[in-house]
C-alpha positions, 0 to 999 in steps of 0.5 A: 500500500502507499503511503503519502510522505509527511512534508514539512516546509522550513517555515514550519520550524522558523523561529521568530526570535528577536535579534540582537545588536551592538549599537553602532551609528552615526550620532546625527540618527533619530530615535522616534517615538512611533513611525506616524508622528516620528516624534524624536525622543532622542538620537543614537549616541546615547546608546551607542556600544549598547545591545539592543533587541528589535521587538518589531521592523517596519518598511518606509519608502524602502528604508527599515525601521526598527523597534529597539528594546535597551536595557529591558526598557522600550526605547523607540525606532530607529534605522539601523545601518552600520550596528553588529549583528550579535549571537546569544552564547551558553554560558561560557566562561575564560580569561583575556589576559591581552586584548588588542585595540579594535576600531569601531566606527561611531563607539566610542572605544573603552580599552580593556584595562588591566581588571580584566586581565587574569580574571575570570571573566563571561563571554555574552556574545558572538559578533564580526568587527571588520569582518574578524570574529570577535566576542563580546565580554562582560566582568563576572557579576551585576554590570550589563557593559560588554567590551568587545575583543577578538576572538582570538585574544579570548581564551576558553574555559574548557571541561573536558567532556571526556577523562584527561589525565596529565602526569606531574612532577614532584615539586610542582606548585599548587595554586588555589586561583589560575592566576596562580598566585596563591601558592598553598602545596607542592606535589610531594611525588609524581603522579598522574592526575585527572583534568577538570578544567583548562584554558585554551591555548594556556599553560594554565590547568585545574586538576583533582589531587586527593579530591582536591582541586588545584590550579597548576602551570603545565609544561605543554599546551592543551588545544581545544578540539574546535572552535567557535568558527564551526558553529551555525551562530545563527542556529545557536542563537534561536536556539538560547533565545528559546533558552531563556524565553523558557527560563522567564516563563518559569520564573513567571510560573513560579511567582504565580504559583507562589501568589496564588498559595499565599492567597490560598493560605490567608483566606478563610472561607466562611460559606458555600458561596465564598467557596465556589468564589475562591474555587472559580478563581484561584482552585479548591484551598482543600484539595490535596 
């Protein structure tokens, strides 16, 4: 017998995540309130090196416009030209221990100073600066400003997604931080030790010795077995805007379910009537 095949077309799998940019344009452009009236609210350079979210995009006499969210907080419209496209990264974690320069057209350029040199330190996002793959790198912590750099100068924390065992020396030093200024043992004799972390490129490895944990300069470099260029950055993006679209919607679910238990747990029902009232609303405050 025959079966007709199931078609699936790309639109049914398109998803419409918003994009992301790095705020860069001329400082003459205007923000617009709304496309009808372009009431001007501002112009660009107040948010130029910020990121930005386009929540909506309009066509007016072959120009696009823009509806721009900063900061979590609706700003207006505007048209973008010369912006860097981002890409949403996971949660990934490394060191920029020397930074080269970049030119950006219309930012005004912070250099990377020397609080983030050695640290631990967050990259937020993937971008092409001139053309050259670069990242865009916060300080761990509270502060939204990113700092964009070459890829290059930046150095990956890696797990190893499989055991890697190293051999160490007698008399090797162990440090608590991978800075590895806080010198707290030596390896009293050789031994061979598990892997749990290293940074791409550098001497620099965490081990586990006697279920401790030690950072530790390593003879040899241990080399990543890809890098960010083999990835699909538009895929990885759509794919943790879902990400974190689930996560808000989890936390919204939870805040709700907490309201609703809190009512639950002060009301004090007196009839029949304030019963089916309560139960309509909010659930049965009974019910197991």
């Amino acid at each position: 017998m025959k079966h007709n095949s199931i078609n699936i077309s790309e639109n049914d799998l398109k998803i419409n995540g918003t994009e992301l940019y790095y705020c860069n344009e001329r400082n003459t452009k205007f923000i617009y309130s709304d496309l009808k009236s372009k009431d001007i609210v501002g112009i660009i350079n107040l948010i130029n090196g910020k990121v930005i979210e386009v929540v909506n995009k309009r066509t007016i006499n072959e120009q696009s416009f823009y509806k721009i969210i900063v900061d979590e907080v609706v700003v207006g419209w505007i048209n973008i030209e010369d912006s860097i496209r981002l890409y949403r990264l996971p949660k990934t974690f490394g060191k920029c221990n020397c930074a080269r320069e970049i030119s950006i057209q219309f930012v005004g350029m912070e250099k990377v100073d020397e609080s983030f040199s050695n640290r631990l330190i967050e990259a937020k996002y993937f971008g092409f600066i001139n053309d050259i793959p670069s990242v865009f790198i916060k300080k761990i912590g509270s502060s939204t400003k990113i700092y964009p750099i070459l890829q290059d100068d930046f150095n990956h924390l890696i797990i190893p997604d499989q055991e890697l065992y190293v051999k160490i020396n007698e008399g090797t030093s162990l440090y608590k931080d991978s800075a590895l200024k806080k010198e707290t043992t030596t390896v009293e004799k050789d031994c061979e030790c598990l892997v749990t972390g290293y940074y791409d490129y550098l001497n620099e490895i965490r081990v586990k010795i006697n279920n401790k944990s030690y950072w530790l300069e390593y003879k040899e470099i241990i080399r990543p077995t890809q890098k960010y260029e083999n990835l699909d950055f538009e895929f990885v993006d759509k794919i943790m805007y879902l990400k974190i679209r689930n996560q808000v919607l989890k936390a919204n679910e939870s805040h709700q379910e907490h309201i609703i238990n809190t009512l639950k747990n002060n009301i004090t029902i007196s009839d029949d009537l304030q019963r089916i009232f309560v139960n309509k609303y909010i659930g049965d405050p009974y019910e197991s």
